[in-house]
C-alpha positions in Angstrom: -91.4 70.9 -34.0 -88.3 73.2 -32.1 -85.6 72.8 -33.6 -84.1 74.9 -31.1 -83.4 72.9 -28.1 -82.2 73.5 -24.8 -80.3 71.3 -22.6 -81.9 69.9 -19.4 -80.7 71.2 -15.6 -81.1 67.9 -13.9 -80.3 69.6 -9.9 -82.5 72.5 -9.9 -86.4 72.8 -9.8 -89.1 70.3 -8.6 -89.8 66.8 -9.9 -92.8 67.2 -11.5 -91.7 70.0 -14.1 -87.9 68.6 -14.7 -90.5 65.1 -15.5 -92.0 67.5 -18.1 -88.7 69.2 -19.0 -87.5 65.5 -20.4 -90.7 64.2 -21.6 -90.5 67.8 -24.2 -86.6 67.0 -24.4 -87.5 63.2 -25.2 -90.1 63.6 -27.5 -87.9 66.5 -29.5 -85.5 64.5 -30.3 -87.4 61.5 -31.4 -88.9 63.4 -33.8 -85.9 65.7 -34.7 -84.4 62.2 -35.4 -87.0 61.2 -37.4 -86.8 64.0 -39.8 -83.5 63.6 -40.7 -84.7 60.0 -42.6 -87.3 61.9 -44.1 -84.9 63.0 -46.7 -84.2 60.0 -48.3 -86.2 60.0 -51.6 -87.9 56.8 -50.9 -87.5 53.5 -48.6 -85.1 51.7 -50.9 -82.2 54.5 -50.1 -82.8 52.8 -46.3 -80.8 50.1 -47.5 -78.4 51.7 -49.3 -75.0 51.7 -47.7 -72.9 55.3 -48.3 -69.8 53.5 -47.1 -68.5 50.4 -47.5 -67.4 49.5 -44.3 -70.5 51.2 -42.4 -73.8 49.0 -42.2 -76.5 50.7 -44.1 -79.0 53.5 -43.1 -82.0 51.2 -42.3 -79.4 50.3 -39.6 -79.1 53.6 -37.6 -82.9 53.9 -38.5 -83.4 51.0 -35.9 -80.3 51.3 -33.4 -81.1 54.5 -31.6 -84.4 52.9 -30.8 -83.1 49.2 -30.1 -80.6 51.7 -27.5 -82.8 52.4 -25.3 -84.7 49.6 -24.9 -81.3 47.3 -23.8 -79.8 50.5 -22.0 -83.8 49.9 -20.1 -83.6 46.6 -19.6 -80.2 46.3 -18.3 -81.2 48.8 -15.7 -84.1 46.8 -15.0 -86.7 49.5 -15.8 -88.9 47.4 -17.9 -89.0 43.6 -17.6 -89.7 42.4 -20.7 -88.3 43.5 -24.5 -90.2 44.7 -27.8 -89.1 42.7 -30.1 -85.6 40.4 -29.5 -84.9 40.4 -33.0 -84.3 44.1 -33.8 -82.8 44.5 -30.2 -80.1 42.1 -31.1 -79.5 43.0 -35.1 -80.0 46.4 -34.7 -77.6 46.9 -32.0 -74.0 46.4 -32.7 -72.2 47.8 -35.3 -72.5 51.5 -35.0 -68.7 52.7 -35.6 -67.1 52.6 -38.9 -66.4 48.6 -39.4 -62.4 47.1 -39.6 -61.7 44.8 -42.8 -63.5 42.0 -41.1 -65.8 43.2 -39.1 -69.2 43.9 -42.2 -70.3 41.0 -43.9 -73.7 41.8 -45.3 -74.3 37.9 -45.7 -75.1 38.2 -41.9 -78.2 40.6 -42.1 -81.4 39.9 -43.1 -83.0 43.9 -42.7 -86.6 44.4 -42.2 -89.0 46.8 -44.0 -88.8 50.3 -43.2 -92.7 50.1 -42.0 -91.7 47.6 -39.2 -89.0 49.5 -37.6 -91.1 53.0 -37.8 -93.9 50.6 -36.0 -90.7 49.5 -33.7 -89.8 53.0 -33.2 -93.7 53.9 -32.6 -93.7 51.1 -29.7 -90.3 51.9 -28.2 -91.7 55.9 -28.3 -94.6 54.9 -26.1 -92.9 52.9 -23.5 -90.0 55.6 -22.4 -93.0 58.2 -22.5 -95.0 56.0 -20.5 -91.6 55.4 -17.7 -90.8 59.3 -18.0 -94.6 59.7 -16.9 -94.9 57.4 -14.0 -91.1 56.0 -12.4 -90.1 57.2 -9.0 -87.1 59.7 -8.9 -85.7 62.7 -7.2 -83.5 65.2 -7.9 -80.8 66.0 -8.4 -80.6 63.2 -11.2 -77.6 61.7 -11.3 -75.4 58.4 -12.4 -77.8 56.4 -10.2 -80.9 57.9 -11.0 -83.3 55.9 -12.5 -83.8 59.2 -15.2 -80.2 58.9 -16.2 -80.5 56.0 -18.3 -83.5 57.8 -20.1 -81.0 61.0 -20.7 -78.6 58.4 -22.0 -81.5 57.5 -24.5 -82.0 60.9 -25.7 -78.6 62.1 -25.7 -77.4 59.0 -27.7 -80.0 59.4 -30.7 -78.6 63.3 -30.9 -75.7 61.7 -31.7 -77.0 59.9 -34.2 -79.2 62.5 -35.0 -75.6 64.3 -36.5 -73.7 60.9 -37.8 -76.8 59.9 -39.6 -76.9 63.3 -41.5 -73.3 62.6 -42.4 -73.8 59.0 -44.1 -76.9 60.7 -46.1 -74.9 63.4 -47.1 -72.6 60.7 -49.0 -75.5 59.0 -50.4 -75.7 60.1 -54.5 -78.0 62.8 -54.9 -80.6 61.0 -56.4 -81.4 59.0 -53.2 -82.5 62.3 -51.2 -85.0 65.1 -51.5 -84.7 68.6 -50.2 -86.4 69.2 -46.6 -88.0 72.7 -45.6 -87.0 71.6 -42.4 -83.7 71.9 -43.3 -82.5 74.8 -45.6 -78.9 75.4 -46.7 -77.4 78.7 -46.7 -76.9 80.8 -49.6 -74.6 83.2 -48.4 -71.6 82.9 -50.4 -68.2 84.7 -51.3 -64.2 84.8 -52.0 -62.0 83.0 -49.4 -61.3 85.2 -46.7 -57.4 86.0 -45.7 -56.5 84.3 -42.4 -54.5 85.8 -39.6 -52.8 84.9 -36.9 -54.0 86.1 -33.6 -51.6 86.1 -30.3 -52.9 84.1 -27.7 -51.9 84.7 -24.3 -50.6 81.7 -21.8 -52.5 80.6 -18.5 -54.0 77.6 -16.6 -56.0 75.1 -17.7 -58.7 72.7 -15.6 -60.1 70.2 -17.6 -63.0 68.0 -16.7 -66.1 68.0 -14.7 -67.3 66.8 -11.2 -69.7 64.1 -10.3 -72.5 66.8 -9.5 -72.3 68.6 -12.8 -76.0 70.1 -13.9 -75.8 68.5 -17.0 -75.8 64.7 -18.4 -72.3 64.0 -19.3 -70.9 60.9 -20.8 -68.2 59.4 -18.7 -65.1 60.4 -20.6 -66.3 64.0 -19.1 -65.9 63.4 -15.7 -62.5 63.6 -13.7 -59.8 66.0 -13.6 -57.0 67.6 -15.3 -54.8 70.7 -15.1 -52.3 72.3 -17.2 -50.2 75.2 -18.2 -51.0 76.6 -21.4 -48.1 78.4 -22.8 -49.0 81.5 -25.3 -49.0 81.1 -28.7 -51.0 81.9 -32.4 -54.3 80.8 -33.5 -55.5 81.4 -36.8 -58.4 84.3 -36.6 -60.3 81.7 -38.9 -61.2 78.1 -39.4 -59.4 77.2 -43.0 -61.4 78.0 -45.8 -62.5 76.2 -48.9 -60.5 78.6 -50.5 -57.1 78.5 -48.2 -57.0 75.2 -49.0 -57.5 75.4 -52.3 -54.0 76.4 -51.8 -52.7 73.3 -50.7 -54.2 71.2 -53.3 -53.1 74.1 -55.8 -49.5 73.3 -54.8 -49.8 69.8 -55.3 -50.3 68.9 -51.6 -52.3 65.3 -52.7 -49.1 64.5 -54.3 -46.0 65.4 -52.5 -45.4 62.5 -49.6 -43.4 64.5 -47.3 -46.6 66.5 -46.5 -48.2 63.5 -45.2 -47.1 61.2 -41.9 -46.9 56.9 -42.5 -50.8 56.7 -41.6 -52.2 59.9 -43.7 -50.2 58.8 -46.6 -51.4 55.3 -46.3 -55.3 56.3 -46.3 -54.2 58.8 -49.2 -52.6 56.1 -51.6 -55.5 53.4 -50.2 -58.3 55.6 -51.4 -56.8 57.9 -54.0 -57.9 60.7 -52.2 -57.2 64.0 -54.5 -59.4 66.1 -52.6 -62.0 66.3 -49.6 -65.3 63.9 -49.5 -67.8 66.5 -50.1 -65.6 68.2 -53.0 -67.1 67.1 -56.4 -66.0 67.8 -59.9 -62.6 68.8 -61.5 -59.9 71.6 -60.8 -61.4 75.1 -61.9 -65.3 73.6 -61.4 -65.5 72.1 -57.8 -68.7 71.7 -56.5 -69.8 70.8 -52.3 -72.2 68.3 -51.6 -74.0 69.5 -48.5 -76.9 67.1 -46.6 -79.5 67.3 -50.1 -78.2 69.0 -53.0 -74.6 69.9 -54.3 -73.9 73.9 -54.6 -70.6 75.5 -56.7 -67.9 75.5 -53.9 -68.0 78.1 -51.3 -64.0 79.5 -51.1 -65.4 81.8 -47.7 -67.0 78.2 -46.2 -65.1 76.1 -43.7 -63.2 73.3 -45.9 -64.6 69.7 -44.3 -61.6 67.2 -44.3 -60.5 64.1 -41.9 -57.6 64.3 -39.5 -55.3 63.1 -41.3 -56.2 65.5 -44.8 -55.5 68.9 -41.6 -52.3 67.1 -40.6 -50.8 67.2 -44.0 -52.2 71.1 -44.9 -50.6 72.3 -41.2 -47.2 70.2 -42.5 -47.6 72.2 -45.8 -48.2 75.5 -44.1 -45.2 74.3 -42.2 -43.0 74.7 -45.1 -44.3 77.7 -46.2 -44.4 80.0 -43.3 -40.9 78.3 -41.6 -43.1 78.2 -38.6 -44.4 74.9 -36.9 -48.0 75.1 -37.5 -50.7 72.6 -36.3 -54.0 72.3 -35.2 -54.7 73.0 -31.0 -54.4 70.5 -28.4 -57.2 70.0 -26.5 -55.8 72.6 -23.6 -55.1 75.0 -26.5 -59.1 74.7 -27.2 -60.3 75.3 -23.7 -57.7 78.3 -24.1 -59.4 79.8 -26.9 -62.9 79.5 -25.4 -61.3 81.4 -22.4 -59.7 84.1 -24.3 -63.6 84.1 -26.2 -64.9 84.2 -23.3 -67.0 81.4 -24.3 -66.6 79.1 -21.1 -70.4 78.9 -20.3 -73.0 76.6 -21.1 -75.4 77.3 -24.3 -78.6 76.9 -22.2 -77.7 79.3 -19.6 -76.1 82.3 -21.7 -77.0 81.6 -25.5 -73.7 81.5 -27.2 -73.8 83.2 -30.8 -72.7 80.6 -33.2 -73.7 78.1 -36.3 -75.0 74.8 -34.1 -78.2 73.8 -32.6 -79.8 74.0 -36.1 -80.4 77.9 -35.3 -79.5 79.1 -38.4 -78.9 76.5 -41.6 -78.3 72.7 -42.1 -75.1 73.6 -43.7 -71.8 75.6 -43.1 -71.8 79.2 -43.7 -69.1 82.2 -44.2 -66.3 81.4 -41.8 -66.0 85.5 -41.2 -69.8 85.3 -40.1 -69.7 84.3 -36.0 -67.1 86.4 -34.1 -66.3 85.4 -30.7 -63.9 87.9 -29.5 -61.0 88.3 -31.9 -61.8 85.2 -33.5 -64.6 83.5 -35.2 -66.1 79.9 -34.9 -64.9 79.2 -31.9 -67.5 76.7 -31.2 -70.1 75.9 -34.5 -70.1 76.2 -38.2 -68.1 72.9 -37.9 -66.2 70.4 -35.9 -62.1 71.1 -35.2 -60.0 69.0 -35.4 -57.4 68.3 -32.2 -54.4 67.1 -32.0 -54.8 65.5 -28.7 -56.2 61.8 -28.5 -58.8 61.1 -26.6 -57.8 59.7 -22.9 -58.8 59.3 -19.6 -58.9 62.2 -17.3 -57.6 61.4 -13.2 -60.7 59.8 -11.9 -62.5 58.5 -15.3 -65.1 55.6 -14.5 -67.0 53.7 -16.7 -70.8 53.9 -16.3 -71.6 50.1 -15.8 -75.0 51.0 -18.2 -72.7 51.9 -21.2 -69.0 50.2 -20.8 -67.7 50.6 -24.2 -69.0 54.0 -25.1 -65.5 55.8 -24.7 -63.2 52.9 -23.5 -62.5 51.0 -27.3 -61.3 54.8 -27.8 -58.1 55.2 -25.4 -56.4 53.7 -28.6 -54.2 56.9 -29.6 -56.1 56.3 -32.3 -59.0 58.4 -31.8 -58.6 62.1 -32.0 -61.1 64.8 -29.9 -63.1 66.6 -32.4 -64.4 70.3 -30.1 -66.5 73.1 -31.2 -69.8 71.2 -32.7 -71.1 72.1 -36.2 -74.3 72.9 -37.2 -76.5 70.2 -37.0 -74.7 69.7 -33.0 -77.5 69.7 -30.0 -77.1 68.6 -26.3 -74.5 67.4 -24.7 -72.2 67.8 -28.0 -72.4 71.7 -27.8 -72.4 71.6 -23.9 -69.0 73.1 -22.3 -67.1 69.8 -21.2 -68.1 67.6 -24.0 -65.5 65.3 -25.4 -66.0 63.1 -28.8 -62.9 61.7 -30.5 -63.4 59.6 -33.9 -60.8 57.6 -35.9 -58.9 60.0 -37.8 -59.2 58.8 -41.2 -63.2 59.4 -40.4 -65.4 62.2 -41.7 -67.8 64.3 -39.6 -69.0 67.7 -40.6 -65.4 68.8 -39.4 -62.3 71.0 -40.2 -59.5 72.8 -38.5 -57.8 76.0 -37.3 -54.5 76.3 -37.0 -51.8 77.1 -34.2 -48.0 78.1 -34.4 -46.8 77.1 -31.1 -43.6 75.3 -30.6 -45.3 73.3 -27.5 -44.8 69.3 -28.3 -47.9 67.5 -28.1 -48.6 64.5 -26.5 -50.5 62.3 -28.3 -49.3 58.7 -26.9 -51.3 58.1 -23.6 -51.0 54.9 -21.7 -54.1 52.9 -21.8 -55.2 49.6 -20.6 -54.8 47.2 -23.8 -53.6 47.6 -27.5 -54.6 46.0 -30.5 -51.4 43.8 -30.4 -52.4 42.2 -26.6 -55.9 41.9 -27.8 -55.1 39.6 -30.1 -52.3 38.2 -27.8 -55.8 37.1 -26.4 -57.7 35.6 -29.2 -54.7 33.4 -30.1 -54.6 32.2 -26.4 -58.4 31.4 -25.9 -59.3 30.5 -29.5 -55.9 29.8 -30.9 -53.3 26.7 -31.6 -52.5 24.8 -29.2 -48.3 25.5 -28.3 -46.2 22.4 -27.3 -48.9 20.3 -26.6 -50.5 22.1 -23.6 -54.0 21.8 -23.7 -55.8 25.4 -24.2 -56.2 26.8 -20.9 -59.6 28.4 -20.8 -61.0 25.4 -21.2 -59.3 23.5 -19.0 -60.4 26.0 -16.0 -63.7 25.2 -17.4 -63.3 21.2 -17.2 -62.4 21.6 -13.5 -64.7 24.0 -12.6 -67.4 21.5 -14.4 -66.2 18.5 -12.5 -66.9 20.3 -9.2 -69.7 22.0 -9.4 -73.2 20.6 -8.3 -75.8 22.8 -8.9 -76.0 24.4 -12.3 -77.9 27.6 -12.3 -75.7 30.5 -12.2 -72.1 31.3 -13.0 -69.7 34.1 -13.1 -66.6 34.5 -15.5 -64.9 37.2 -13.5 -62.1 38.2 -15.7 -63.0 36.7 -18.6 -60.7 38.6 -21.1 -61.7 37.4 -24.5 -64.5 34.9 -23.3 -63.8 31.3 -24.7 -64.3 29.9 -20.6 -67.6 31.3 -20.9 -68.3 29.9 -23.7 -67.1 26.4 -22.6 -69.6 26.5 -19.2 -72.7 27.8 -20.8 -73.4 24.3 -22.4 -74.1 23.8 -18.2 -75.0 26.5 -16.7 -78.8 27.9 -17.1 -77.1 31.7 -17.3 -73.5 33.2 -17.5 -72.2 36.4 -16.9 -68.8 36.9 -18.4 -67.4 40.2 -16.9 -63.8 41.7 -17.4 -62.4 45.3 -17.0 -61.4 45.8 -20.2 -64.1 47.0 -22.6 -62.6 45.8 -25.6 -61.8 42.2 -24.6 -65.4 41.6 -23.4 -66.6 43.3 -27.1 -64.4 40.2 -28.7 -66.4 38.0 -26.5 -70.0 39.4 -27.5 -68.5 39.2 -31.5 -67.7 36.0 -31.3 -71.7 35.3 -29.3 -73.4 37.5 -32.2 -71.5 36.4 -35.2 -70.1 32.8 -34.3 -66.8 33.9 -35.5 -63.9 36.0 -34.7 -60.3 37.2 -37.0 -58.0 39.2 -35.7 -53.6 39.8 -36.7 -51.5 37.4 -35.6 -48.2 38.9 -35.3 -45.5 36.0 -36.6 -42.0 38.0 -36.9 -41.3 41.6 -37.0 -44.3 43.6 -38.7 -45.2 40.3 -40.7 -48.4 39.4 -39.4 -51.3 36.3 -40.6 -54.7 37.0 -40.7 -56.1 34.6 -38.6 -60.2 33.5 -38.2 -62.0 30.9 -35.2 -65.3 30.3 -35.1 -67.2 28.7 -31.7 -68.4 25.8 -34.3 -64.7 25.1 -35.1 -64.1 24.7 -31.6 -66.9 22.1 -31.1 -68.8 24.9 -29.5 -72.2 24.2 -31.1 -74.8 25.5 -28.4 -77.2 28.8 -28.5 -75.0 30.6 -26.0 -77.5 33.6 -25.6 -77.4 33.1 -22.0 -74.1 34.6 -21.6 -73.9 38.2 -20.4 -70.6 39.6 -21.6 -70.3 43.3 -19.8 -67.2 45.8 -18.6 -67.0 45.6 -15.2 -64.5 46.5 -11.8 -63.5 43.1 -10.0 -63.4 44.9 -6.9 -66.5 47.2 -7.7 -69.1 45.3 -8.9 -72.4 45.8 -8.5 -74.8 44.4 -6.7 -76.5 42.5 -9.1 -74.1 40.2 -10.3 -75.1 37.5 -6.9 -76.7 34.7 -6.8 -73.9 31.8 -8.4 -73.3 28.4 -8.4 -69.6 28.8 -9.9 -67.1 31.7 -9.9 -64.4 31.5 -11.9 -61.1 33.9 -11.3 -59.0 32.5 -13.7 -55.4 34.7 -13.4 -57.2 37.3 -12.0 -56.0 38.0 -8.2 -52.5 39.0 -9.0 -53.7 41.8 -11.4 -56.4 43.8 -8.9 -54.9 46.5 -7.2 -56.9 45.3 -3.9 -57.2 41.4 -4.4 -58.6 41.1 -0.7 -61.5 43.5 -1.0 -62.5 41.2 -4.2 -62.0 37.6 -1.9 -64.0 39.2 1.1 -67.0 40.7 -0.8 -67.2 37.3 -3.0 -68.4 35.3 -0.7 -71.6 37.3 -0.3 -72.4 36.4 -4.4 -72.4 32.7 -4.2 -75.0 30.4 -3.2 -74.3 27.7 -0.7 -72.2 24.9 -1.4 -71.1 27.2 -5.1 -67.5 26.6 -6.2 -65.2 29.2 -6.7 -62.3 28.4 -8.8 -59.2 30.6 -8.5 -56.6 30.6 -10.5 -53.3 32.2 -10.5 -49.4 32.2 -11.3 -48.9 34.2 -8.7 -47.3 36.6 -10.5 -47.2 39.6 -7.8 -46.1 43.1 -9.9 -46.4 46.5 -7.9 -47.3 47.9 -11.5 -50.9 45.9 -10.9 -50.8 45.5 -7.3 -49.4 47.8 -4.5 -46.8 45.8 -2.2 -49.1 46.3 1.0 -51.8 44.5 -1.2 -50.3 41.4 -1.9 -51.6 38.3 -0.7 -48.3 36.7 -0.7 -44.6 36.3 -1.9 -43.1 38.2 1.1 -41.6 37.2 4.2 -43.8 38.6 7.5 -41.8 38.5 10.9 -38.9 36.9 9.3 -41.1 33.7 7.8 -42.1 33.5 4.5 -45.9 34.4 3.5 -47.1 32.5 0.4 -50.1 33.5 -1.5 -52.0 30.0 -0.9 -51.5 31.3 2.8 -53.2 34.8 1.9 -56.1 32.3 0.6 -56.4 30.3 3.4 -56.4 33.6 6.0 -59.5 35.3 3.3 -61.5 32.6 2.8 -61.6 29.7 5.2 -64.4 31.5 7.3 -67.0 31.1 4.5 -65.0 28.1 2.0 -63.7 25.0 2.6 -61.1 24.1 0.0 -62.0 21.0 -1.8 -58.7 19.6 -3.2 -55.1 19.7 -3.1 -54.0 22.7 -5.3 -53.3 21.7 -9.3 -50.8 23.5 -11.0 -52.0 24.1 -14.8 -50.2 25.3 -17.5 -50.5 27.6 -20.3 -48.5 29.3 -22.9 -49.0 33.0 -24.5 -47.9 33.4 -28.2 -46.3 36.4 -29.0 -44.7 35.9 -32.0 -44.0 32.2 -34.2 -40.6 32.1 -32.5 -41.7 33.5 -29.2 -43.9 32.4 -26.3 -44.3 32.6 -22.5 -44.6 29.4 -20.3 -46.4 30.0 -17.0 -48.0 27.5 -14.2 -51.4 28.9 -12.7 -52.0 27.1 -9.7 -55.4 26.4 -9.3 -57.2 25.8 -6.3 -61.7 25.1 -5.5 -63.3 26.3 -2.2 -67.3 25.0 -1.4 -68.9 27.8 -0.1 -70.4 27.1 3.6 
């Protein structure tokens, strides 16, 4: 096997050898994959969990696997699944688990034989599809290929994060692998300089028709004006921040910021993860044995371990030192003159598994006046990862970036040595929680630039929960929960029972409430992370979540669907992220929409009532419900369906109804006003009336 690998041009050439190209890519990786397992010392270390709040290895063994056969099925590539089993258990849970997420009660693994047979099976059928589906080129988002590159690029990331969980497992629970050797190339730290850095323009982001796969967080557009400033020649050493720990940097709290000093006193933290041993005697741990520290090696640390060095250095040099932003990164790779892509001009550098399957000297790769500017390790940024102008969400993989425009995610750039694919390709963004390890470290800027690292996104923790109260909460003041009162009245009217839609189902509980009825569900909503809630609470039967009661005192608060009288099997509902006013065309065919509070958040409410219609079967029942709440910060002015006056007479949104729908509905009833109540805090709540109102489709 290569370890070498290319990535795949998927404009250029003919079908028949870029269908060769990705069956060589596919297979590669499968079994690059495959070897990184092989150095666990036996099959009991499958089940060994390196961190507490991860799922163990067995886990990841199965879930790159289990990937592509629901990414395949979703796109209706095959018609049938494997094994429904490991394609449930084995494929949620991938990201390092919150306190409530991991109970271990809930997961009965299988042997290590049946998931390598499972793995065998799953091998054959995407060879098999690469061999014999339709496509042309270029391949694109809606390529049937795409999917497939999805696959393949997925398990490379997997291929890295799994070698980071075994290298946390104790030594005796892995073997060394020829396959891959560590470097022995060792020495005294090397003195770091600071390099000038002129200033210029910045475009970040990729267009649609970009020669290689890209995950959607790529895509879209971004400019800025880099001022100049100083880069450190190096990535920090072992030994230059040896430094900081020699000056008492674990223990002196102005070094670290309110969330760095709370992961520091939460897990004692005196020194890096892969640092063993005592002051005077450290020792690393790389992937399968433990070496005496490198001082000329890249130190390995977690955002919030770089933060509190640069604060450090801070105080030292009276200069206001941090790590890049992510413009300050693209700088660098200009200045390097590093802004290519790997497969087209081979970049120099420690990644792709060219060279070791560790770190080496950090005065080894020079790219310019600098060194490492990509490989060796991941760097941390400073920047959070966010949308660029024009980020979508691929409808195949809705919460792959989205549950990460938190502020709570920072981009990681460069790669490190066990990177391939998309990870070392030019435009690739990952971000990861910072308190979270990777094989990743830092350089350092001076540069009196602010940084911005509070981005608006979509939801925060505190509305998500806002949500969880509201569907699967207390009841306030006596006002039935709302949810499921939509769901009564949408039951009442409906006559056939096949197929429903939950269009803006936030959190899920009216889903929940109809599926009892309704042969299949799909429960769709634009936000990512309230439809995750929903699948949680489908998988697991339960939710928890913070319910804030005054000021920062919050309760920790748990519902489970059997606690709500919901005692069905519920696997027919479909919980996905999805555009109100772009969906695709295979959510048709219902007997029941429901748009509960939906129409006055869409920034075009009428393209969503026109294209409805063409979804339902006739004589379904759409339910819509709304306050009425028109806000130009959802809904442009000239969008509104109502709430203005038009020639001097008043125009009210039941009129905008009437004028959008009576050509394909008749409405059914008088319109019911129903109310419901949002809990902020114990002492504070919101009282709204949603009028709702049933058209029969004709």
């Amino acid at each position: 096997m290569d370890k070498v690998t290319q990535n795949i041009d998927l404009v250029s050439g003919d079908v028949e050898t870029k269908r060769a190209d990705i069956r060589a890519y596919f297979v590669n990786t499968w079994a690059l994959y495959e070897s990184v397992f092989d150095t666990l010392a036996s099959d009991e270390a499958f089940y060994e969990r390196p961190q507490p709040l991860r799922h163990p290895l067995i886990f990841y063994f199965g879930h790159t696997a289990t990937f592509f056969i629901n990414k395949l099925m979703l796109a209706k590539l095959i018609d049938r699944r494997i094994n429904p089993e490991f394609e449930s258990l084995f494929a949620i849970g991938v990201d390092e688990m919150s306190w409530d997420d991991l109970d271990e009660t809930h997961y009965d693994w299988p042997p290590v034989q049946a998931v390598r047979d499972y793995r065998d099976q799953v091998k054959d059928i995407v060879c098999r599809l690469i061999d014999t589906i339709d496509f042309t080129l270029p391949i694109d988002w809606d390529s049937p290929l795409w999917p497939v590159m999805m696959g393949i690029e997925h398990e490379r990331i997997h291929l890295e994060t799994s070698s980071v969980l075994i290298r946390q497992l104790d030594l005796e629970k892995v073997r060394p692998h020829a396959f891959f050797p560590a470097c022995t190339a060792v020495g005294p730290a090397i003195e770091n300089k600071l390099v000038a850095v002129d200033g210029g323009d910045v475009v970040l982001g990729k267009e649609r028709d970009h020669r290689l796969y890209g995950w959607d967080n790529e895509y879209g557009h971004a400019e800025m004006d880099v001022p100049p400033f100083r880069a450190s020649r190096y990535l920090v050493s072992n030994g230059e921040y040896l430094g900081f720990i020699n000056a008492g940097g674990y223990e002196e709290d102005r070094y670290w910021d309110e969330e760095g000093l709370a992961w520091r006193n939460y897990h004692h933290a005196t020194m890096p993860e892969f640092w063993r041993g005592e002051p005077g005697n450290y020792r690393l741990r790389l992937m399968t044995e433990e070496i005496p520290l490198p001082l000329n090696w890249p130190v390995e640390v977690c955002y919030l371990e770089a933060k509190a060095f640069c604060n450090w250095k801070s105080e030292q040099t009276g200069c206001h030192v941090r790590m890049p932003d992510e413009a300050e990164y693209r700088r660098l790779l200009q200045v390097a003159g590093l802004e290519a892509e790997h497969h087209e001009s081979p970049i120099s550098a420690n990644w792709n598994l060219e060279h070791y399957a560790s770190s080496v000297p950090v005065d080894t790769f020079a790219h310019g006046d600098f060194y490492d500017v990509v490989g060796n390790v991941w760097q941390w940024n400073e920047t959070p990862i966010y949308p660029f102008d024009g980020f979508e969400v691929h409808p195949l993989y809705d919460d792959f970036t989205v549950p990460t425009f938190d502020n709570r995610h920072n981009l990681i750039k460069g790669g490190s040595w066990i990177s391939t694919g998309n990870e070392i390709a030019l435009h690739s963004r990952y971000a990861f929680r910072r308190h979270f390890y990777q094989h990743a470290g830092f350089r350092y800027v001076v540069s009196d630039k602010p940084v911005k690292t509070d981005f608006d996104v979509y939801e925060t923790d505190e509305l998500v929960s806002q949500y969880c109260e509201f569907h699967y909460g207390d009841a306030c003041f006596g006002i039935p929960n709302f949810p499921k009162a939509i769901a009564q009245i949408a039951l009442e009217a409906v006559e056939a029972k096949g197929k429903a839609l939950d269009i803006g189902c936030s959190v899920g509980r009216t889903a929940f409430e109809i599926a009892d009825v309704f042969e299949e569900v799909d429960a769709l909503d634009f936000s990512a992370r309230f439809v995750q809630v929903g699948a949680r609470m489908q998988a697991k039967g339960r939710i928890r979540y913070e319910r804030q009661e005054e000021g920062e005192l919050v309760t920790f608060q748990e519902r489970t669907l059997e606690g709500l009288g919901l005692t069905g099997d519920y696997s027919n509902i479909h919980f996905l992220q999805q555009d109100a006013t772009n969906m695709k065309p295979i959510f048709s065919g219902y007997d029941l929409v429901i748009a509960a509070n939906l129409i006055d958040r869409l920034n075009n409410p009428a393209r969503f009532l026109k294209e409805i219609p063409n979804r339902m079967n006739l004589g379904g029942i759409l339910l819509i419900a709304s306050p009425y709440t028109w806000l130009e910060d959802f809904t442009p002015k000239c969008n509104w369906l109502g709430g203005f006056k038009k020639d001097g007479e008043p125009v009210t949104t039941l009129d905008g109804l009437h004028a959008l729908l009576d050509d394909s509905f008749e409405m059914i009833r008088e319109p019911q006003k129903v109310p419901f109540v949002i809990r902020e805090t114990r002492h504070k709540h919101q009282h709204t009336l949603s009028e709702v109102t049933l058209w029969k489709k004709k």
